[in-house]
N, C-alpha and C positions, 0 to 999 in steps of 0.2 A: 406592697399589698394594699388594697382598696377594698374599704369597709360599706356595703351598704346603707346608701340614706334613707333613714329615717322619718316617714312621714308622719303629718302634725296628727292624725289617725292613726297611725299605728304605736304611737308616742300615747296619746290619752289611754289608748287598752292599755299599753302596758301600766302606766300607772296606774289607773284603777285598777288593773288584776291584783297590782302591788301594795295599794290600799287596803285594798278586800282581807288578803293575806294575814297584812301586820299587826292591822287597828286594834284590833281583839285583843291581843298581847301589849298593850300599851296605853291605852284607854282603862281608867278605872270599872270594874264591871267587866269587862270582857265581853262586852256590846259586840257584835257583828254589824258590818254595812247593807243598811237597806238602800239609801239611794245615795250616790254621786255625782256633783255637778261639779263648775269652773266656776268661780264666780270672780277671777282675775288671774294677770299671767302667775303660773307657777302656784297659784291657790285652789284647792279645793272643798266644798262641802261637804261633809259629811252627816247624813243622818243616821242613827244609829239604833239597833234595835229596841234600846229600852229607851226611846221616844227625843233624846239628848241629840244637838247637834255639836258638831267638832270643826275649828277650821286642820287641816292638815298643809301645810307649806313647804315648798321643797326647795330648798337651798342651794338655788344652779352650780353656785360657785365655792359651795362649801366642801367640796374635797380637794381642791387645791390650797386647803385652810388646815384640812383633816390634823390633827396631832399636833398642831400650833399650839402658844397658847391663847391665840386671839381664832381659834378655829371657830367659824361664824355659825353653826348648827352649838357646840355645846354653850358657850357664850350667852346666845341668844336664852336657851333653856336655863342657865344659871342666874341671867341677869335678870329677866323676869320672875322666875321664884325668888331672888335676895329680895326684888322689891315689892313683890304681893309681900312677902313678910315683914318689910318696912310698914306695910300699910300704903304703898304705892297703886296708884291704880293702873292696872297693866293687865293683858289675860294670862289666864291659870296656865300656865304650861303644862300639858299632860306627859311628854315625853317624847322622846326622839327615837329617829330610827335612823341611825348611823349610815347601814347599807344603802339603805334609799336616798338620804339626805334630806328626811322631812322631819318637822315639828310639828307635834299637835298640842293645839292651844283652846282656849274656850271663844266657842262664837259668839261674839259682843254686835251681832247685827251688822248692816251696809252702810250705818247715817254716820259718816264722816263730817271733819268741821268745815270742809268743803261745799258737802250739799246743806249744812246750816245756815253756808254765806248766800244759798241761791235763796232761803224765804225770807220769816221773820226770826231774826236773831236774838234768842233768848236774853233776858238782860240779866248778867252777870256769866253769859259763856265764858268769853275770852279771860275772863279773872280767873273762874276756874283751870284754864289751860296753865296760865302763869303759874299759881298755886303748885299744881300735879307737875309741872317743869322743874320748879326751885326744888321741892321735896323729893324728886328722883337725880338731880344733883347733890344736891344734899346727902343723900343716901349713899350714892356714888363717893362722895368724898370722905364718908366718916367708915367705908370698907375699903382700906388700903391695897387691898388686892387686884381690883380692879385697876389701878393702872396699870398694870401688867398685862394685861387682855385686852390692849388697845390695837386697834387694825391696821395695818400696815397700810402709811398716811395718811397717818390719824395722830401723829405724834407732836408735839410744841413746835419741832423745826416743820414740818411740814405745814402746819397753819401757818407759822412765820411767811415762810415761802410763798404762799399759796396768796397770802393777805398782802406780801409785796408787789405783786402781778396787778393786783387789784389796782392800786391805784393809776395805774395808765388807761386801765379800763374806764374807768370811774370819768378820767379824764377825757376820752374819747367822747365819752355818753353825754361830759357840758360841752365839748365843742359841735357835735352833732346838733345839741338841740338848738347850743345861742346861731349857729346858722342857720336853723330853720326859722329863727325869731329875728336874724338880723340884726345880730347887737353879737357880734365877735370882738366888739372894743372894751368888752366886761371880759373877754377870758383871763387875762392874766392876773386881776385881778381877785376874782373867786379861786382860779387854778392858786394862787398862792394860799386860798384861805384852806382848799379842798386839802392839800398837801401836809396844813399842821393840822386837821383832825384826820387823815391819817396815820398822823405818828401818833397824836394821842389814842387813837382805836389800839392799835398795835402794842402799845405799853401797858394796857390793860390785862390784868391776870386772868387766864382762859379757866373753864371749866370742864370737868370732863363729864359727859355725856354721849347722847347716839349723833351719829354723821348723816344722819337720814331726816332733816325737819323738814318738812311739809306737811300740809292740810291734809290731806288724803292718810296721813298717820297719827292722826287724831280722832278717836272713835267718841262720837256722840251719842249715847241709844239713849230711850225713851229715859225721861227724870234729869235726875242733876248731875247723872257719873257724866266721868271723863277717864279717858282711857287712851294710853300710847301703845302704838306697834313701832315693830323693826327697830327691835335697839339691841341689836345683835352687833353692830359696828360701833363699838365704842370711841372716842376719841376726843382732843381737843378743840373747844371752840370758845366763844363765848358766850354768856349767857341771852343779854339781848340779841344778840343775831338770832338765835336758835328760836327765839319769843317772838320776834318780827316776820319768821320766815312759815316759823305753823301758824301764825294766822296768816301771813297776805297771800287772797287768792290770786292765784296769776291766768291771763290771756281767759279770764269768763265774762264776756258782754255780758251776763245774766248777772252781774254784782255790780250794784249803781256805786260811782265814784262817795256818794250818802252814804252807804252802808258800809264802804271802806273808811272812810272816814270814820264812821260811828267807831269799826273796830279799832281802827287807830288809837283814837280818843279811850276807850278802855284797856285797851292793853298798854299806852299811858300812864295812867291812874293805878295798874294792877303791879308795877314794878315799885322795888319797895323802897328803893331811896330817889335822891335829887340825884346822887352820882347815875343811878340805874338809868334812870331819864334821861338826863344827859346824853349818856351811850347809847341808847335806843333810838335819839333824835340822830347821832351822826350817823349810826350802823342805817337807819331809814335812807338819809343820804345820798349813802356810796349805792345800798339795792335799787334805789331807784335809777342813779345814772348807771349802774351795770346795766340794769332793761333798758335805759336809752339808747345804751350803745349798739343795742342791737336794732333798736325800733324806738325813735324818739317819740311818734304818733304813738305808740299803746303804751308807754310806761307810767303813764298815770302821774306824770310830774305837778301836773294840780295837786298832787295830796303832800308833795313839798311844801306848799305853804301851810300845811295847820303845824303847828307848836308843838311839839313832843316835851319842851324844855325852854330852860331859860339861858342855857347855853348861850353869853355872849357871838362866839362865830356863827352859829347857827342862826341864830337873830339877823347879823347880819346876810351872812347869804340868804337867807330868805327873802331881805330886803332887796337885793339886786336882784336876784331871781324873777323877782314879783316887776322891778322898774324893767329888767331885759325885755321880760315875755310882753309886754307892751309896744314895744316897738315895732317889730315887725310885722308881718301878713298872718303869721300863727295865732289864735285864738289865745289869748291869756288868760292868768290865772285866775280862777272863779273866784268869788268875791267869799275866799272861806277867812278863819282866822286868821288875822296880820299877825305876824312875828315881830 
């Protein structure tokens, strides 16, 4: 039997008829829908009759979750109210609707930390991002229950796993680039140093938090809040990779290698030990030869040489880094901080 497709029109009525419907019943107030728009996939606006507006988000994948206990619609709603009550900054979750598979949350505006990186970067963003990171870990870890509600590979072995693969990659991304620089007579050399801050990454005690870190899930609105989306996927990670990866913007010519750097340099500064440092200098590392290995020209491996840390290997590989990218016809490293 063949089911009729669905088009991306006849898809948006229904949801907004479904909108229309539910909101009233799940919204404080019992607000009715004046207008509805998209303002991203699976997101909608809601404005609402007593003047208030809602985001509503529908959870593609959340009924293959349904009755779990990592099911990604109630999750989402319970991990956001634990940590508005922490004092976490996150939006108000108003309520789910099951049948549909959406959540209504409070609309905290479009200014992401993304489009903060396209002007002038407030001085002391990225500290604040750190800050609201540690304390929603934190939070995460002093309620035991939450590792229970981790998403399926999201679990310890599965980082494991996932962070063993890594290193071939990592490895692909130095021989890519020392060939485009012409100094392949440093690979085995650094590949043996890349290999023991591998294992050291790896021995490191993960944290559990969201599986979702990017820029785009870091809400900036007007003042000094800071605010996380989509931490509906709980799971393990680390803490610096998760700090590395909501700030660095990826593939935006509109963010000078300056301004990367500047972030660099305070999210640096915002982690709270010499160990932390440490970790954030090699996790920098392996993300930037992972973007090598895909596109050595756009990885931004200039921002390899500024210092995150005093990390003896790190030091060193900087220093070859810095003598390789000289040799050949590739353009070397800007004259930023020596390691």
């Amino acid at each position: 039997m063949t089911h009729p497709v669905v088009s991306d029109a006849q898809w948006s009525q229904s949801v907004e008829a479904h909108l229309r419907e539910v909101t009233s019943s799940i919204v404080p107030g019992r607000p009715d829908v004046r207008e509805l728009s998209s303002i991203a996939p699976d997101v909608w606006l809601l404005r609402l009759s007593d003047g208030s507006r809602v985001v509503a988000k529908h959870q593609f994948f959340g009924l293959l979750t349904r009755g779990e206990n990592f099911d990604l619609l109630q999750v989402e709603f319970e991990v956001n109210r634990a940590l508005r009550q922490a004092g976490c900054h996150v939006p108000v979750p108003f309520g789910i609707d099951p049948e549909g598979q959406f959540i209504f949350m409070e609309y905290l505006g479009d200014r992401t930390f993304l489009d903060v990186c396209f002007g002038q970067m407030p001085v002391g963003c990225v500290s604040r991002v750190i800050a609201e990171l540690l304390l929603i870990e934190e939070t995460l870890a002093t309620q035991p229950n939450w590792q229970n509600r981790v998403v399926l590979g999201g679990h310890h072995e599965d980082l494991t796993d996932r962070w063993r693969a890594i290193e071939e990659v990592a490895l692909e991304g130095l021989g890519k680039t020392l060939r485009i620089w012409d100094a392949m007579s440093c690979f085995d050399r650094l590949a043996t140093s890349l290999r023991t801050l591998h294992g050291l990454l790896a021995a490191r005690p993960a944290t559990l938090g969201t599986t979702d870190y990017q820029p785009r899930n870091v809400m900036c609105p007007a003042g000094q809040r800071i605010a996380f989306l989509e931490l509906g996927k709980l799971g393990w990670d680390w803490t610096e990779r998760r700090a590395l990866q909501y700030t660095s913007p990826l593939d935006c010519a509109r963010v000078s290698l300056t301004s990367k750097q500047s972030i660099l340099g305070e999210l640096g500064a915002a982690m709270p030990s010499s160990e932390s440092r440490c970790a954030l200098d090699m996790h920098h590392l392996f993300f930037r030869l992972i973007l090598a290995a895909r596109d050595p020209i756009s990885a931004d491996l200039e921002l390899l040489q500024f210092p995150l840390s005093d990390e003896p290997t790190m030091m060193t590989i900087r220093r070859h880094l810095r003598e390789a990218s000289g040799r050949g016809t590739h353009p070397p490293f800007g004259d930023l901080i020596d390691g």
